[in-house]
Backbone bond lengths (Angstrom), bond angles and torsions (degrees), N, CA, C in turn:
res aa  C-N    CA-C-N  psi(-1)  N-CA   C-N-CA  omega(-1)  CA-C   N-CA-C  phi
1 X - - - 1.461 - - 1.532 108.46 -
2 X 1.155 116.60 127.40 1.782 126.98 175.97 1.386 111.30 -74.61
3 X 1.574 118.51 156.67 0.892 117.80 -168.90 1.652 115.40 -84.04
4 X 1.447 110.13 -174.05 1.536 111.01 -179.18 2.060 104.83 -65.68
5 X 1.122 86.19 -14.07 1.886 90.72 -157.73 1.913 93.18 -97.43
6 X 0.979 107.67 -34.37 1.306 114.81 -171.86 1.713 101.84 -73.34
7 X 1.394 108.72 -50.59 1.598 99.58 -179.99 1.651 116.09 -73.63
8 X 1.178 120.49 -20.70 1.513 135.74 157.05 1.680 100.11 -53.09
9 X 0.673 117.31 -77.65 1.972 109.06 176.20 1.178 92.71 -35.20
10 X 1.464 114.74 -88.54 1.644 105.48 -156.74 1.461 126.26 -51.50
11 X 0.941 126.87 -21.94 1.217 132.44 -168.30 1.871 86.04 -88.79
12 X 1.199 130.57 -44.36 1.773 110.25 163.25 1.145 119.75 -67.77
13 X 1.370 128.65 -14.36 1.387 117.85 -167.94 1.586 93.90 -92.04
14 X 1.375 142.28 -28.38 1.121 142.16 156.53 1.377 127.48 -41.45
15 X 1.634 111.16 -44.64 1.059 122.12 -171.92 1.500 104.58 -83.28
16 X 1.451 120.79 -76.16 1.285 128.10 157.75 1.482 137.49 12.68
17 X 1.847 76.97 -90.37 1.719 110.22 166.18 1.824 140.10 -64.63
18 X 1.071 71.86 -58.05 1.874 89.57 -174.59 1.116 106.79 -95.41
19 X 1.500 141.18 -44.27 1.121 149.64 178.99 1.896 105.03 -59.61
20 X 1.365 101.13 -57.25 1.790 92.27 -172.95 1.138 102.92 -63.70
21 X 1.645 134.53 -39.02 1.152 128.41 -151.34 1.983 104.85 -82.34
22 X 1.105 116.01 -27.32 1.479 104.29 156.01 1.132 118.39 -79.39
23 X 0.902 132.28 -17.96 2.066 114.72 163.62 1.511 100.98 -74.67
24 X 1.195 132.30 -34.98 1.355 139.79 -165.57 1.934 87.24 -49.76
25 X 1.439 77.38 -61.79 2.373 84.94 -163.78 1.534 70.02 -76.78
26 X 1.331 147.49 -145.45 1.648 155.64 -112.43 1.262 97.65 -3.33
27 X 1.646 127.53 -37.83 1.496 101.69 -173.27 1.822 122.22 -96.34
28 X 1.545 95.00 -2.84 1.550 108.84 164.78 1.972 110.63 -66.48
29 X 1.243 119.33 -21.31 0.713 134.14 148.06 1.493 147.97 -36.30
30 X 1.563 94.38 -36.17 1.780 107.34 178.18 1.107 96.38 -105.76
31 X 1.698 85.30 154.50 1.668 122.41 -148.22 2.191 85.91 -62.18
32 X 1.023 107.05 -42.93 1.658 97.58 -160.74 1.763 100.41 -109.56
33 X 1.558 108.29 50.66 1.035 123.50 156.79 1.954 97.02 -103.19
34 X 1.838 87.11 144.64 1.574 99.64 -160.51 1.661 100.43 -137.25
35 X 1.017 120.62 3.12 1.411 123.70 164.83 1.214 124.01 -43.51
36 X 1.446 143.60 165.09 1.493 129.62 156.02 1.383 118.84 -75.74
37 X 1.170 132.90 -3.36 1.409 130.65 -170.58 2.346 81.94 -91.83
38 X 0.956 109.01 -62.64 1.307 121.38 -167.55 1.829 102.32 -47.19
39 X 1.344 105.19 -52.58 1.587 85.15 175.84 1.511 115.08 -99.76
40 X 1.293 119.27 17.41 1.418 112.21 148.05 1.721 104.87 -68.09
41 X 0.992 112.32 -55.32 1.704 101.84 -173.68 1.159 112.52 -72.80
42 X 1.445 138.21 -20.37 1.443 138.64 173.09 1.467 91.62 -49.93
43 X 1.580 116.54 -60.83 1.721 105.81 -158.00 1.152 107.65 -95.47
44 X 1.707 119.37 19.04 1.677 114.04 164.10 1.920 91.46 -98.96
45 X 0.551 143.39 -52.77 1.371 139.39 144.43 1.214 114.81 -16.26
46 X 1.199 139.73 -72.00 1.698 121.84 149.66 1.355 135.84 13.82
47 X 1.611 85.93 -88.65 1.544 100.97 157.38 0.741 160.15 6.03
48 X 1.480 106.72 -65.37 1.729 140.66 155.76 1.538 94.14 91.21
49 X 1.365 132.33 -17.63 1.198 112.57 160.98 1.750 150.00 -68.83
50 X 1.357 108.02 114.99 1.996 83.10 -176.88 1.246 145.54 -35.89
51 X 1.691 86.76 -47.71 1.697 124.27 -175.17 1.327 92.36 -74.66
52 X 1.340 153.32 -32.46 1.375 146.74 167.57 1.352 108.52 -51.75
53 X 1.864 102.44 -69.88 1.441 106.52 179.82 1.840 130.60 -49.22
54 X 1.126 92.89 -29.19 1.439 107.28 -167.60 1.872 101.43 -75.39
55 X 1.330 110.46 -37.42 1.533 112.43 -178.75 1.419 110.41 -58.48
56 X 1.644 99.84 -40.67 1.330 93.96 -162.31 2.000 102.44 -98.95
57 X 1.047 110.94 11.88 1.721 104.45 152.00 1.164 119.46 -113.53
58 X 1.323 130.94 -10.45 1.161 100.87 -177.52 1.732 115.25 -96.15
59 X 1.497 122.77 0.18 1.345 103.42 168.31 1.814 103.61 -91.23
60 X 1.309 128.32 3.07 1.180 119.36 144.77 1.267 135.20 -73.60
61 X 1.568 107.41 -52.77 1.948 89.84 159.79 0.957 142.74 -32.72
62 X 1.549 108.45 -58.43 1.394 118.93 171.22 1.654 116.04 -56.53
63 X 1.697 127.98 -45.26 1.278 100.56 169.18 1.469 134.89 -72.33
64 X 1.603 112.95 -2.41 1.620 139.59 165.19 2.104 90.36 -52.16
65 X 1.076 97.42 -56.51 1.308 105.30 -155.54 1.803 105.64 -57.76
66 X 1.437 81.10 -38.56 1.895 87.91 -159.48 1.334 103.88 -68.73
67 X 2.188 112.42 -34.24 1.164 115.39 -153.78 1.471 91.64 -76.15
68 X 1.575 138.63 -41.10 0.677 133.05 165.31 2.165 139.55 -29.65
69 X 1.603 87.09 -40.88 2.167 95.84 167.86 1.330 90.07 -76.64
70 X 1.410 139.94 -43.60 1.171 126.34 -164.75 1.471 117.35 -65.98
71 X 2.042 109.20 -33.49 1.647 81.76 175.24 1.568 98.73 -113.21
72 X 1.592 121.69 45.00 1.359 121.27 150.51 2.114 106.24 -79.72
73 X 1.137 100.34 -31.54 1.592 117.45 -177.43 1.411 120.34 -77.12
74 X 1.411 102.91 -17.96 1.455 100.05 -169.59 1.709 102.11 -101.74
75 X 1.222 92.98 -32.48 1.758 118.10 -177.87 1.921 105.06 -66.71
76 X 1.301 93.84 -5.76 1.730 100.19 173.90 1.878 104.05 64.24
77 X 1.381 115.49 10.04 1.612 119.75 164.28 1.741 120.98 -81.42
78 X 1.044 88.46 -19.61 2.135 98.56 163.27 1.646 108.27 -123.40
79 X 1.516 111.88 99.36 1.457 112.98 -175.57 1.383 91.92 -78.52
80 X 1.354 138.10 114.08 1.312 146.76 176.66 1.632 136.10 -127.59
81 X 0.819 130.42 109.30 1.496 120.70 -160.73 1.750 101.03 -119.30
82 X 1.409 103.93 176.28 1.834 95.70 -164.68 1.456 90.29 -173.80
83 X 2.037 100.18 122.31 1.034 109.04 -162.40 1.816 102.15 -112.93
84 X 1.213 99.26 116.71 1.807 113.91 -174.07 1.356 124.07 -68.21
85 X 1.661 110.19 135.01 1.549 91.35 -179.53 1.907 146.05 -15.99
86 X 1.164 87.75 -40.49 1.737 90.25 177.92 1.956 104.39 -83.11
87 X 1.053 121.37 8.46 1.571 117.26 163.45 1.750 96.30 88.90
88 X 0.830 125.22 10.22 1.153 123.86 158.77 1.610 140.18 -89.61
89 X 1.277 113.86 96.05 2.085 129.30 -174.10 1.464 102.36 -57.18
90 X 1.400 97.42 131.70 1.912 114.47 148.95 1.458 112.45 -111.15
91 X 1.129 106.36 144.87 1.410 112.17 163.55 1.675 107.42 -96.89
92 X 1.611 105.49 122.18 1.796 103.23 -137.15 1.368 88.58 -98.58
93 X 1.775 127.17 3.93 1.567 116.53 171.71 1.124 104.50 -111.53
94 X 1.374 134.48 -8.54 1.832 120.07 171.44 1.743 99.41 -109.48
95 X 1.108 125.54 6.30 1.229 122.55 -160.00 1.713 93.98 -111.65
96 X 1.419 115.84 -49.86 1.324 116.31 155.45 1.655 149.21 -80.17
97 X 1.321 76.61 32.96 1.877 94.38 172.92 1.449 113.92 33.56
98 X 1.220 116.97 43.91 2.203 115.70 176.60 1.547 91.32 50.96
99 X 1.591 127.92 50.40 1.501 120.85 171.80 1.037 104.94 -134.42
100 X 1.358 150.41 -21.77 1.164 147.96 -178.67 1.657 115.68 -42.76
101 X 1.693 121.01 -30.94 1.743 108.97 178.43 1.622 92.54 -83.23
102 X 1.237 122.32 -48.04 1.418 108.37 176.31 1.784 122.14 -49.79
103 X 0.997 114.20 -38.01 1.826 123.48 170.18 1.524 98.10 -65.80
104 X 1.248 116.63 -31.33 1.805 97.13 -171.80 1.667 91.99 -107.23
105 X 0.821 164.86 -51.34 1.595 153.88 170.29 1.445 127.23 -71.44
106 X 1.367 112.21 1.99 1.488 112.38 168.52 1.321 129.00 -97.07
107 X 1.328 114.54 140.28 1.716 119.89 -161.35 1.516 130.10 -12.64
108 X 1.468 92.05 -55.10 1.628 110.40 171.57 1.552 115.67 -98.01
109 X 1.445 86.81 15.00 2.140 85.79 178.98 1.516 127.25 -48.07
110 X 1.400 106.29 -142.26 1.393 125.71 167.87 1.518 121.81 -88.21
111 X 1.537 117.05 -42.08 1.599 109.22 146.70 1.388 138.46 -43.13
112 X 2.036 105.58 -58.67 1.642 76.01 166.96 1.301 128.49 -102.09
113 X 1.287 113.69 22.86 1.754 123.16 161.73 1.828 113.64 -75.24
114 X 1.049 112.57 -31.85 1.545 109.53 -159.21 1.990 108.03 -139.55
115 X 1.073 114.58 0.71 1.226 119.34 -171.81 2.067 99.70 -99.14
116 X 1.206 80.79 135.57 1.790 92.68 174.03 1.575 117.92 -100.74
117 X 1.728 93.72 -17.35 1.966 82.84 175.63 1.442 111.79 -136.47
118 X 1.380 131.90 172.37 1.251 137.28 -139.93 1.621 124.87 -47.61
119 X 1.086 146.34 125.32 1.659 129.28 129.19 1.375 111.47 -124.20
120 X 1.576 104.50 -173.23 1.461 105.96 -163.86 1.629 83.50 -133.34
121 X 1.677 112.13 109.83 1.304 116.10 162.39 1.776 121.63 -70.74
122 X 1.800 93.70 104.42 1.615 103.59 -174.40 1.528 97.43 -69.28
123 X 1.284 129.36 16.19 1.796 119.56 -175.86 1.029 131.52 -131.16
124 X 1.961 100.49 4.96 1.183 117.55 176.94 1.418 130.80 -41.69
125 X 1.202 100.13 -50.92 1.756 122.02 174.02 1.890 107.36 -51.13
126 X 1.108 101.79 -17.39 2.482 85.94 -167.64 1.453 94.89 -122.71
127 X 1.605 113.57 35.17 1.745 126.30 148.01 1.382 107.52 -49.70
């Protein structure tokens, strides 16, 4: 049995995390959604292929997902800290100044600094 503090996380990281980040995509979904994530999948949807469609959502979900802990963390709703190889703790919501979804989804972020497989930077263009 988990503790009182432990089901308190999960029950935010559900809400937070996983929970926003499928409404996030459900509304990429509607027809008069106009975003770039939304008509990238409109015209992988096109297609008519799965294996098309599927390439091109799932390295967006997943950064839906991430950007999402990132602004559960920044938003000070996941008090979270993270202790780095050399034994040294951050406290990853006062320590990251409400920047951490911008550090992981921005042009020169953490995707294309440290990532080995696909996304499509929608922000390339306002360098």
């Amino acid at each position: 049995m988990s503790s009182p503090q432990i089901e308190e996380f999960s029950k935010k990281l559900i809400e937070y995390v996983r929970d926003s980040a499928i409404r996030n995509c459900d509304t990429r979904l509607h027809p008069d959604a106009r975003d770039p994530v939304a008509k990238r999948w409109r015209e992988a949807i096109s297609k008519g292929s799965p294996e098309t469609l599927a390439r091109v959502m799932i390295p967006d979900i997943v950064d839906s997902t991430l950007a999402q802990l990132c602004r559960a963390i920044d938003q000070e709703l996941l008090q979270l800290s993270f202790t780095a190889s050399d034994g040294k703790s951050t406290n990853l919501p006062a320590d990251g100044g409400g920047e951490l979804c911008g550090w992981y989804m921005g042009s020169d972020g953490w995707r294309a600094k440290y990532s080995k497989e696909r996304f499509v930077d929608d922000f390339s263009d306002l360098k």
